[in-house]
C-alpha positions in Angstrom: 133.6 96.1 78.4 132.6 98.9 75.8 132.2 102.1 78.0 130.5 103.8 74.8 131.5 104.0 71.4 131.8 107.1 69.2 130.8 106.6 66.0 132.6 110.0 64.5 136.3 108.9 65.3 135.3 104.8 65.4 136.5 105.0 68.4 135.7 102.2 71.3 136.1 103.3 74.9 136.9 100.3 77.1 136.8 99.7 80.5 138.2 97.4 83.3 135.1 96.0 84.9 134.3 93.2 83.0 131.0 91.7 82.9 130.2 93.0 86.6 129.4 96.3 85.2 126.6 96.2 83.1 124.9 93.5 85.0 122.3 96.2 85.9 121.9 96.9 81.9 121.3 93.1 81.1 119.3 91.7 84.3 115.5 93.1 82.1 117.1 92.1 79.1 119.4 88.8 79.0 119.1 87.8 83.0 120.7 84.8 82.5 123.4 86.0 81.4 123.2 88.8 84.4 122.9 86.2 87.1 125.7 84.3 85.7 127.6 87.2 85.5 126.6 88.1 89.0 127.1 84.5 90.5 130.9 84.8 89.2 131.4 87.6 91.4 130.0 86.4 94.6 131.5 82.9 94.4 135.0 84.7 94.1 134.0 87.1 97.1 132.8 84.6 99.4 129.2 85.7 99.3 127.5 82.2 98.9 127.9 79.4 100.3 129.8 79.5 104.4 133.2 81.4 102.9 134.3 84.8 104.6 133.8 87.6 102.8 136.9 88.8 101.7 138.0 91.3 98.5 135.5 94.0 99.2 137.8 97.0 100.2 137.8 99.2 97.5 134.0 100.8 97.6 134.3 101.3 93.3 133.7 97.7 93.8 131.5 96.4 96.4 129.1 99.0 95.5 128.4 97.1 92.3 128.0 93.7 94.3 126.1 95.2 96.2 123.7 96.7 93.6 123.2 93.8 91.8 122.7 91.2 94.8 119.3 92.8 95.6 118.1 92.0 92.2 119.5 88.4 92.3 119.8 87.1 96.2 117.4 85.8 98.9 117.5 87.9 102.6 119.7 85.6 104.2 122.8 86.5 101.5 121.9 90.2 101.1 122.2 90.4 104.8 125.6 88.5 105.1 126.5 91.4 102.4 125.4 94.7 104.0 127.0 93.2 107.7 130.0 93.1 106.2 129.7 96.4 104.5 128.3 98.0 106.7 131.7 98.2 108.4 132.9 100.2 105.2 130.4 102.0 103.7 130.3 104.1 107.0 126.5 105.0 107.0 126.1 108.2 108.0 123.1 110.9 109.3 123.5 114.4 108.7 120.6 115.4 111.5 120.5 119.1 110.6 120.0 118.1 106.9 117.7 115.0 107.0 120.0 112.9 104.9 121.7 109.7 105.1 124.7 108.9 103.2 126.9 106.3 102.8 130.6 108.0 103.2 132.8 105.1 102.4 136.0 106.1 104.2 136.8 108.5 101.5 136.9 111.8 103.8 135.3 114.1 101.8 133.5 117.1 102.1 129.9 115.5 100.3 129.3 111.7 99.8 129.6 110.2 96.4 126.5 110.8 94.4 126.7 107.3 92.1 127.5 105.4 94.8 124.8 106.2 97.2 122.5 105.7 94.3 123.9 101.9 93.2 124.0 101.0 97.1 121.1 102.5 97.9 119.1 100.7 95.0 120.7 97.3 95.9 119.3 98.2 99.9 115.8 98.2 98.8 115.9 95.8 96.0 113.8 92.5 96.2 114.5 89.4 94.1 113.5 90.7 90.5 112.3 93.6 91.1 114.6 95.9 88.5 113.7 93.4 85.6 109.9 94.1 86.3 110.2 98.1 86.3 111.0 96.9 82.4 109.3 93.7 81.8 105.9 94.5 83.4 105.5 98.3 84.5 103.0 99.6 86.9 101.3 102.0 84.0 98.4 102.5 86.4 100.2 104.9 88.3 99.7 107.4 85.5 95.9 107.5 85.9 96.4 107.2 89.9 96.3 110.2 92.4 98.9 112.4 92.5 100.8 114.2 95.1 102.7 117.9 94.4 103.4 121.0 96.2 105.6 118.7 99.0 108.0 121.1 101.4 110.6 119.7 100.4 113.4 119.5 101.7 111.9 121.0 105.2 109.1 118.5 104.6 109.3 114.4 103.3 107.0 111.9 103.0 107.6 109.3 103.9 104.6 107.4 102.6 102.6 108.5 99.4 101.0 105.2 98.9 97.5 104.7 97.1 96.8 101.4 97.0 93.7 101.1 94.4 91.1 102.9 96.9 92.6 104.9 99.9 95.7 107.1 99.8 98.3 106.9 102.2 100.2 109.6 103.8 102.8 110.3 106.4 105.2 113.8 106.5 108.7 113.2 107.9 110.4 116.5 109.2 113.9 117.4 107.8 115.5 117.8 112.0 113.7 119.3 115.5 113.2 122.9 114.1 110.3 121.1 111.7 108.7 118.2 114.3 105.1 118.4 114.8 104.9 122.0 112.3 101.8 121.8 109.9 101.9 121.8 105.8 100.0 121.5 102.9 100.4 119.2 99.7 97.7 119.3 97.1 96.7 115.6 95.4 95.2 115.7 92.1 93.5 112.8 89.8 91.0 111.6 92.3 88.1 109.4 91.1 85.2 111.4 90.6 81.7 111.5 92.2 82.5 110.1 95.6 83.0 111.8 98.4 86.0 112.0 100.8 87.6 112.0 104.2 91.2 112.2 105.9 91.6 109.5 108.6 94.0 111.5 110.6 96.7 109.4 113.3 94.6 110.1 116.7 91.3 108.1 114.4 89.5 111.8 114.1 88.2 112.3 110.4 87.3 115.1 108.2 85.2 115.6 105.2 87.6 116.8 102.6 86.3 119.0 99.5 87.7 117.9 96.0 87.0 120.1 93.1 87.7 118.7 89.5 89.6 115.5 91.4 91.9 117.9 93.6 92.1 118.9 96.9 94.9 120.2 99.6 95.3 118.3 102.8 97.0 119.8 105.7 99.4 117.3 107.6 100.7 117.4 110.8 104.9 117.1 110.3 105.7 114.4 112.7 105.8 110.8 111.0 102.1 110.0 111.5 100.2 108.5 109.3 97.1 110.0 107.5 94.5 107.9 104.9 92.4 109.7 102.7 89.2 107.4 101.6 85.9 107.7 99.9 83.8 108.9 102.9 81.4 105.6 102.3 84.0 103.5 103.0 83.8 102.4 107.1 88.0 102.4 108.1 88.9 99.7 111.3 
């Protein structure tokens, strides 16, 4: 496989992966080719059908199976994947950072950027979903609300959902030193003439003023979940 190719010298850079590699590149593009490509390498690990796993020791490598099996397998085979890998990625909290890492055994003093990021996109991949980020965008999202001005990394949401009428929001604290703090995030591109309220966790609400489609919301840091709606709107 053609790493890159300079065009000054003429030079091709190869590489040793084969067609495993740029699975990710061809899935939008030529998935056929992708899924066969893909379907090689999980017959010869033992992913499909009743085999063992076996072959998956070197992280370089699983990683990419594991990328590319969100993209291409059902929940039964994508979980007979990450329990088996699961023993060799070692998944790992740093509780005093907020962060989860894979570590893969390597012993190092930060995990492996790339890595995390191919596992972590094959975690919450669902059957086809990388080809539609290409094939059929969400372009709405442009002309949806927006939320800045996040605390991060002290502060994470985690939700920032609108969902075609209500916003949803939830802040997640970085460790104990931040649980149950307050902060503020602004949200910008509301619809117009309407007017608005914060559902807040305990079912309290309160009238929120938006000026030219923008407005700050203070949240409470501790995982609950806030839903900012038109104020006509009657919430269950």
């Amino acid at each position: 496989m053609d790493v890159y190719y300079d065009p000054v010298v003429d030079e091709h850079l190869a590489g040793p992966m084969g067609l495993i590699a740029p699975v990710w590149y061809l899935a939008p593009q030529k998935r056929e080719v992708a899924e066969s490509a893909w379907t090689l390498a999980a017959t010869m690990t033992g992913l499909l059908g009743d085999n063992q796993l076996a072959g998956l020791e070197d992280p370089n490598w699983s990683v990419m199976l594991a990328w590319h099996t969100g993209e291409f397998a059902d929940q039964e085979v994508k979980s007979k994947l990450w329990e088996h890998l699961d023993e060799s990625f070692e998944p790992t909290w740093d509780r005093e950072l907020g962060e989860f890492a894979f570590r893969f055994g390597f012993d190092e003093p930060y995990p492996r950027g790339q890595l995390n990021a191919r596992a972590m996109a094959g975690w919450v991949c669902e059957p086809g979903a990388w080809s539609r980020i290409f094939n059929a965008p969400n372009l709405d999202k442009f002309e949806e609300p927006t939320v800045s001005g996040v605390d991060f990394p002290r502060v994470a949401l985690s939700e920032a959902r609108w969902d075609g009428a209500m916003l949803h929001l939830a802040a997640h604290p970085q460790n104990g030193s931040v649980a149950n703090t307050r902060t503020r995030v602004k949200v910008s591109g509301l619809p117009p003439g309407v007017g608005w309220e914060l559902l807040r966790p305990d079912r309290s609400r309160v009238p929120i003023d938006v000026s030219a489609g923008s407005t700050e919301l203070e949240l409470v840091v501790d995982g609950g979940r806030y839903v900012l709606h038109r104020s006509r709107d009657r919430q269950r």
